[in-house]
Backbone bond lengths (Angstrom), bond angles and torsions (degrees), N, CA, C in turn:
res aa  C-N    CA-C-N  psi(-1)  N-CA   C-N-CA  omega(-1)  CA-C   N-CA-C  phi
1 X - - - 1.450 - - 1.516 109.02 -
2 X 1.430 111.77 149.16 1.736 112.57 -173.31 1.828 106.84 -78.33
3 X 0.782 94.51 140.94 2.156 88.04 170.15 1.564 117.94 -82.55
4 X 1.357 98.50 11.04 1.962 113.03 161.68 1.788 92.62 -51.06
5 X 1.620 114.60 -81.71 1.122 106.72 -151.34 1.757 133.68 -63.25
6 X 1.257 87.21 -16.14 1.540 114.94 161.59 1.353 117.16 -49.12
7 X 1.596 89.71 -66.69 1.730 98.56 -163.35 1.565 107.48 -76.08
8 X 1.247 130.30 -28.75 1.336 131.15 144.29 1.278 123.68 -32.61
9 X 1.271 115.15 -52.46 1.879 108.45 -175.82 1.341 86.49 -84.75
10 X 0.993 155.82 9.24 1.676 133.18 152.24 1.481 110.80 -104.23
11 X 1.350 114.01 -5.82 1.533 103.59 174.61 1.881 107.10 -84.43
12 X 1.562 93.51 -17.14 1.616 99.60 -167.78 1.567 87.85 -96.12
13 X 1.220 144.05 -14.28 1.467 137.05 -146.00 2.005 92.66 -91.40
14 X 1.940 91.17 -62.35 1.768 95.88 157.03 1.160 127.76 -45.81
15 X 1.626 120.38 -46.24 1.430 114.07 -179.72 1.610 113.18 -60.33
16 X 1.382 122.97 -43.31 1.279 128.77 173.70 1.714 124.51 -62.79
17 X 1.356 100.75 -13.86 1.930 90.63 175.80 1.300 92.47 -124.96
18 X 1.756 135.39 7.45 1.536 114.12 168.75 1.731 96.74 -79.99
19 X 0.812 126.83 -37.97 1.690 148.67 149.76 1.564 101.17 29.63
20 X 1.063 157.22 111.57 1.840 140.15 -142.21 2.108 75.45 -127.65
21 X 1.597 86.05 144.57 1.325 99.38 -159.02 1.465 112.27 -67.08
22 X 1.139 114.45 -24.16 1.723 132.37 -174.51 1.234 123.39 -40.54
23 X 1.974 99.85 -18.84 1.409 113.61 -156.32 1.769 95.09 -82.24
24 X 1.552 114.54 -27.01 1.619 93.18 161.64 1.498 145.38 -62.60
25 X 0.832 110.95 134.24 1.731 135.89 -166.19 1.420 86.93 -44.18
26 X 1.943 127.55 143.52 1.221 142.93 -178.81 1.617 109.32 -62.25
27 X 1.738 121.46 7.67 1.631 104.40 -172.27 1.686 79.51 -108.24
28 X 1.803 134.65 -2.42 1.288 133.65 172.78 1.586 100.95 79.84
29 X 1.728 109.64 41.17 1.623 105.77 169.60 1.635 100.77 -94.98
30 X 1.659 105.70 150.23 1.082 112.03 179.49 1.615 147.96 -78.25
31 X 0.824 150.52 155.18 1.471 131.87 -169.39 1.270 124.98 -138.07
32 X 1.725 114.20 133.18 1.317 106.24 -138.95 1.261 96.92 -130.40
33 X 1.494 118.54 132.34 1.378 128.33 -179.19 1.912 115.56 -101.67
34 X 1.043 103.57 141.40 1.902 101.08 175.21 0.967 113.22 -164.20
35 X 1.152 126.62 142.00 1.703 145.66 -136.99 1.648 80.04 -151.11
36 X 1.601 119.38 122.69 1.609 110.77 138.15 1.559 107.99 -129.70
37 X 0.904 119.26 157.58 1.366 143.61 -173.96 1.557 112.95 -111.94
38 X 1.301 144.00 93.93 1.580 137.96 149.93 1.416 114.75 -82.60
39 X 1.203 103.70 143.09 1.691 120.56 176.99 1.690 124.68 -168.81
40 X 1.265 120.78 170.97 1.539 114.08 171.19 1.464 115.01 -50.27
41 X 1.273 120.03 -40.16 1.375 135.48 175.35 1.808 109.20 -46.05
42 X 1.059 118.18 -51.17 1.389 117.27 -175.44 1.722 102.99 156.24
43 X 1.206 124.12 -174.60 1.718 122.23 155.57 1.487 121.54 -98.83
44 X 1.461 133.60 132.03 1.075 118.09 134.79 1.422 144.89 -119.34
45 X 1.032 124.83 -172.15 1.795 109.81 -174.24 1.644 93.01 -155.39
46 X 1.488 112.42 145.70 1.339 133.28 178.45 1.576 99.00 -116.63
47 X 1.550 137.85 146.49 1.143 152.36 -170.59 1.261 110.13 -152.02
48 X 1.762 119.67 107.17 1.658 104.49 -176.09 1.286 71.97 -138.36
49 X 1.960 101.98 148.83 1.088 111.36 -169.06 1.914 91.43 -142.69
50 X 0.984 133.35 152.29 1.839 147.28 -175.12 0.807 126.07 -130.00
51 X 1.408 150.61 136.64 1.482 139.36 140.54 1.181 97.79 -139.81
52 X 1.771 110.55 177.30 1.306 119.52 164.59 1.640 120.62 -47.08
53 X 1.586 107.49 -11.15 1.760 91.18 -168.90 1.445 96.55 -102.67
54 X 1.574 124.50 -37.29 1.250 120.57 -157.57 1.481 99.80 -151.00
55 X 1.448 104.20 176.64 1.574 116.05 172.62 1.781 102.47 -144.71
56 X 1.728 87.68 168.31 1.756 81.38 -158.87 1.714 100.88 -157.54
57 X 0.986 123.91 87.84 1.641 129.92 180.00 1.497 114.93 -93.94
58 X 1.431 121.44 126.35 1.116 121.99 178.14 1.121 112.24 -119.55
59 X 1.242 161.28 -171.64 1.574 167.65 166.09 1.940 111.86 179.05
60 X 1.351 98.00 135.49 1.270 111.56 -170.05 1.904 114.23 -146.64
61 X 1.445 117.83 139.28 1.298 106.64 -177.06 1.364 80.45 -136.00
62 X 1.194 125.87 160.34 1.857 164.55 125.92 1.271 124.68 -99.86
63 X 1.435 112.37 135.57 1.096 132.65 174.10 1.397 112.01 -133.69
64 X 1.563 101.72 162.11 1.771 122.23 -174.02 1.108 102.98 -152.68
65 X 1.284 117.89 136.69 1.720 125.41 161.09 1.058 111.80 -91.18
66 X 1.581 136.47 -2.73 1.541 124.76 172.28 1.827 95.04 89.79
67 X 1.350 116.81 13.02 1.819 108.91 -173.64 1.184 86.98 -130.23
68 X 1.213 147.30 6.67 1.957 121.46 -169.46 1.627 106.20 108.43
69 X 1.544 117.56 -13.40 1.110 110.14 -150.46 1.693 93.36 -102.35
70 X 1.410 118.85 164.03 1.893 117.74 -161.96 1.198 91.34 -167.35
71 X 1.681 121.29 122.55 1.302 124.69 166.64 1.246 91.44 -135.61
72 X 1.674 115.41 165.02 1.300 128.10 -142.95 1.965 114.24 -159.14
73 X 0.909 133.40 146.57 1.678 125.72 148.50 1.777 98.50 -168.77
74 X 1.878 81.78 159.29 1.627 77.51 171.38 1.675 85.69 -150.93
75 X 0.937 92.81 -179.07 2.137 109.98 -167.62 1.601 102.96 -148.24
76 X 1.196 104.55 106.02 1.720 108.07 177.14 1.960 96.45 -111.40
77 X 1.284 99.54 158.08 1.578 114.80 173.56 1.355 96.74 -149.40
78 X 1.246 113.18 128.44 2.067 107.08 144.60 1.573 98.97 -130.40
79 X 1.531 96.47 174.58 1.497 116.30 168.60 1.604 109.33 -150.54
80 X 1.592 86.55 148.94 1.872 89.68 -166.64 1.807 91.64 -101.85
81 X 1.326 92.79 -179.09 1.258 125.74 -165.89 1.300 117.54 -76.19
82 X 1.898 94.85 -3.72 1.813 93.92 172.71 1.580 96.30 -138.60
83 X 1.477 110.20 34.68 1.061 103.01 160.57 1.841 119.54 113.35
84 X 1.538 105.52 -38.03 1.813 104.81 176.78 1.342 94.13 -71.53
85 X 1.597 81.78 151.29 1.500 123.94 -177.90 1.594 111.10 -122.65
86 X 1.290 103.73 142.41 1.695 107.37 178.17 1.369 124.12 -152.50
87 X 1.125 127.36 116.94 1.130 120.57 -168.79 1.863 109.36 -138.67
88 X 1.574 98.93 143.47 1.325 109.26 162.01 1.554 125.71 -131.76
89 X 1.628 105.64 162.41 1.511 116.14 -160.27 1.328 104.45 -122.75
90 X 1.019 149.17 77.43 1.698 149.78 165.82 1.196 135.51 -77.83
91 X 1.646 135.60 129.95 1.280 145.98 177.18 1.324 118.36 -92.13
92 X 1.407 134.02 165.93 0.789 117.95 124.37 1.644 120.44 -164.07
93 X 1.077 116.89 -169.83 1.777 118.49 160.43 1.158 125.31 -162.52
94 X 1.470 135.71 -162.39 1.150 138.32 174.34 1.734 112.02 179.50
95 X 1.086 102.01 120.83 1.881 117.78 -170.28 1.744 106.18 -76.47
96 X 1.185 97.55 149.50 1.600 116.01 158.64 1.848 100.46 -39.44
97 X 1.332 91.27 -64.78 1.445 89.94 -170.34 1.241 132.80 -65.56
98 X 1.283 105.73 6.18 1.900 113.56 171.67 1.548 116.14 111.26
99 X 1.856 97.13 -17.95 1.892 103.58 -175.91 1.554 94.52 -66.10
100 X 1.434 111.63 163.29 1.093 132.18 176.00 2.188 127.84 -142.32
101 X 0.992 140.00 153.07 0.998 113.66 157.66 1.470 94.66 -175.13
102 X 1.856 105.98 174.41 1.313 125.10 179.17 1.403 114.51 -150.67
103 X 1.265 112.50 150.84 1.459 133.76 -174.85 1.583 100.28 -121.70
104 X 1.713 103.08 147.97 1.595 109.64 176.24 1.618 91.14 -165.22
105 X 1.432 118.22 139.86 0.800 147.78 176.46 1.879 116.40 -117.50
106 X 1.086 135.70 124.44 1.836 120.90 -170.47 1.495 98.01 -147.07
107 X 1.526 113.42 143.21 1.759 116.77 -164.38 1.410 82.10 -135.31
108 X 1.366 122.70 140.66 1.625 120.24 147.38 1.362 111.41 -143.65
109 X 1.357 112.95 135.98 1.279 127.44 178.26 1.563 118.08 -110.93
110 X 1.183 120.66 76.58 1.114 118.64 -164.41 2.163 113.22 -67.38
111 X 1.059 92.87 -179.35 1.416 106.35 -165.53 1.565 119.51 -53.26
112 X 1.325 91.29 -45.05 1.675 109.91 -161.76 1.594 93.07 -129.47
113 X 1.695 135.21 54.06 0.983 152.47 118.20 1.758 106.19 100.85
114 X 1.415 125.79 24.80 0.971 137.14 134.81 1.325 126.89 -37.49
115 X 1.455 138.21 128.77 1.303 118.40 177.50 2.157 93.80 -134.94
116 X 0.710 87.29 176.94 1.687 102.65 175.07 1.609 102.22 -175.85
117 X 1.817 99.24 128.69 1.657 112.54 163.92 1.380 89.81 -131.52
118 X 1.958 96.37 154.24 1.665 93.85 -168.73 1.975 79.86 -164.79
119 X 1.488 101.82 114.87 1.885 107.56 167.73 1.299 102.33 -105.22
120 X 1.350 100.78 -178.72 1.605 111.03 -174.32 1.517 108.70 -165.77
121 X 1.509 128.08 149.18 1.196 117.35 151.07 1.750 99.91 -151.81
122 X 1.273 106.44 150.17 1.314 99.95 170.90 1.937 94.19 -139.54
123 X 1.299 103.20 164.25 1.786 113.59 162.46 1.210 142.90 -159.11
124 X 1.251 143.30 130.55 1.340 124.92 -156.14 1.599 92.60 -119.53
125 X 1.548 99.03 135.89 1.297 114.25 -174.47 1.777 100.13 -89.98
126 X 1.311 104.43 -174.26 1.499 111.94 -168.88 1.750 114.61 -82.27
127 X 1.046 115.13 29.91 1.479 129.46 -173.75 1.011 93.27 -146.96
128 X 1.370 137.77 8.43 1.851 118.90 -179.03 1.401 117.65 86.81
129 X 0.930 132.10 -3.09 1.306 130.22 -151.52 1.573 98.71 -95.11
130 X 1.118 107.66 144.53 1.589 120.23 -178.11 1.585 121.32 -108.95
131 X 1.578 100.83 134.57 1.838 99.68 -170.40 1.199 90.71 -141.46
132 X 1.472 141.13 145.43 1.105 152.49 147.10 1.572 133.99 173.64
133 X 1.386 137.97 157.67 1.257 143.92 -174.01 1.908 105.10 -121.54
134 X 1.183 72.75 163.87 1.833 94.43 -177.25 1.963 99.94 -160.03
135 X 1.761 89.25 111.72 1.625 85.80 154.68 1.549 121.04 -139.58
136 X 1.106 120.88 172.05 1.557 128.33 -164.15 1.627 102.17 -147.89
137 X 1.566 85.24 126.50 1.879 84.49 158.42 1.468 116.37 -145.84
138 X 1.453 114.95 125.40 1.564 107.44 -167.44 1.413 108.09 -126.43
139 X 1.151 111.40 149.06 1.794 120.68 -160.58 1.405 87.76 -131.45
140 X 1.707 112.55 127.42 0.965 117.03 -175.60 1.692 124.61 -95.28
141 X 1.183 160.75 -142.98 1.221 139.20 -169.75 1.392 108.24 -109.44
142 X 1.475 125.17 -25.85 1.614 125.33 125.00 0.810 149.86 -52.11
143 X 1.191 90.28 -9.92 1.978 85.19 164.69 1.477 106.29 125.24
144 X 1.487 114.23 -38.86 1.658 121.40 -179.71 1.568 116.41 -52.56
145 X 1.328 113.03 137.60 1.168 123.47 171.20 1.395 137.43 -137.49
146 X 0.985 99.99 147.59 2.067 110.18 -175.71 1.382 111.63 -131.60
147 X 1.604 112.82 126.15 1.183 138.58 159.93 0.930 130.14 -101.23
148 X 1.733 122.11 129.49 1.772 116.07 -176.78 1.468 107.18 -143.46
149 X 1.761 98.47 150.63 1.925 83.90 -175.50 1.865 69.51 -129.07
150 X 1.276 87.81 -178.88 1.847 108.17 175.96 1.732 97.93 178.77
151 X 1.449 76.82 135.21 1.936 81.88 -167.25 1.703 93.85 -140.93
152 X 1.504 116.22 143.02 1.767 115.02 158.20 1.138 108.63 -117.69
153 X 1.875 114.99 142.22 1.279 129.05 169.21 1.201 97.13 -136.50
154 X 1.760 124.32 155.37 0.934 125.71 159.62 1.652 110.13 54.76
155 X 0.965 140.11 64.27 1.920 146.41 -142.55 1.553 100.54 -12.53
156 X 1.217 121.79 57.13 1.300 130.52 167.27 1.162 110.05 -104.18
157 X 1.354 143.33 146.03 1.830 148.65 153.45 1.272 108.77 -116.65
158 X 1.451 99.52 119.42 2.166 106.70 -171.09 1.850 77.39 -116.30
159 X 1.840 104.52 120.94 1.492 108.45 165.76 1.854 86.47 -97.09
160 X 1.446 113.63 163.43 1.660 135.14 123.24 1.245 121.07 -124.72
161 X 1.326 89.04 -173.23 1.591 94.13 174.81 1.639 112.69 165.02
162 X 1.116 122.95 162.07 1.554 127.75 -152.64 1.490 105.80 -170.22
163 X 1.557 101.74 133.38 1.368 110.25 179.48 1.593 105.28 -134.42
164 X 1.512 109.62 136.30 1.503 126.82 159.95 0.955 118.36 -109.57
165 X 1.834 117.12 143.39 0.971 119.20 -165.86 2.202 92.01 -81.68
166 X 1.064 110.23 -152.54 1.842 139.51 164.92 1.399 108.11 -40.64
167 X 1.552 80.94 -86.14 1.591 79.05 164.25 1.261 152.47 -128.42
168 X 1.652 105.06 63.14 1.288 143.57 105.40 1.787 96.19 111.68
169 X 1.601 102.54 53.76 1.723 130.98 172.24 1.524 87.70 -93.96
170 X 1.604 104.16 165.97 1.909 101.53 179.60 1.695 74.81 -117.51
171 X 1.556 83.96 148.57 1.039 102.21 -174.48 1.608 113.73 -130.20
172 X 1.270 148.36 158.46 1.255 146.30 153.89 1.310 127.09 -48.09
173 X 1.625 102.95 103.61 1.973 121.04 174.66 1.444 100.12 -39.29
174 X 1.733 111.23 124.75 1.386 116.26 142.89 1.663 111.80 -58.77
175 X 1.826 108.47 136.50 1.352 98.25 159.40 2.169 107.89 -108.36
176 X 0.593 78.96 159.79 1.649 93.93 -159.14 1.738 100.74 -120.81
């Protein structure tokens, strides 16, 4: 495949979030840009979208070998209007032979000093069988924080999890 179509959806991906917000219409409707690309290479598509409150970039590629076989990612970001930011990173694939799996990575920086990071992977091998983890840890704008992992092996699910208070005693998880 040529790196024309590539370098195009990133020349349009920049052109679409240097984009100065003003350009929405005075009732503050939003406006949405998208670029897709098909080829032997696989598809992709870029999606940037603006308004006065927020912004919102997505990007995504697929691929096929023409055998069963499917690999995948996409990369989203927005930011609000007072400032949080959020973004995610995703994999994925899927075999001839039936295995499957995905990766995700997620950051948020909220406005007023909230944060949350949270990965993941799970996969299913060619018998069905299930493997994967998930953890999260979020610090709240005081300071409090919670950590959690959760993982399956063998059709098992092991949760934890742990909370500190400010300044930084463990304290007992709200369940909600």
């Amino acid at each position: 495949m040529k790196s024309t179509p590539l370098w195009l959806a990133g020349v349009v991906l920049v052109t679409c979030t240097a984009l100065p917000l003003r350009e929405a219409d005075a009732r503050g409707h939003a406006h949405v840009h998208t670029v897709v690309h098909r080829g032997d290479a696989g598809a992709s598509r870029v999606v940037s979208t603006h308004s006065p409150y927020a912004r919102y970039v997505r990007s995504g590629h697929v691929r096929g070998d023409g055998r069963g076989n499917v690999d995948g990612h996409t990369n989203s970001f927005a930011r609000t209007a007072h400032g949080g930011t959020a973004e995610r990173h995703e994999s994925f694939y899927r075999r001839a032979d039936g295995s499957a799996g995905r990766q995700r990575t997620t950051h948020i920086d909220g406005a007023h000093g909230t944060t949350l990071s949270g990965s993941g992977a799970i996969a299913r091998d060619a018998h069905g069988q299930l493997t994967g983890t998930r953890s999260t840890q979020i610090t709240g704008r005081h300071g409090t924080q919670y950590a959690g992992s959760t993982s399956i092996a063998n059709g098992t699910v092991t949760h934890t999890r742990s909370c500190t208070s400010a300044s930084g005693d463990v304290v007992t998880c709200r369940r909600r």
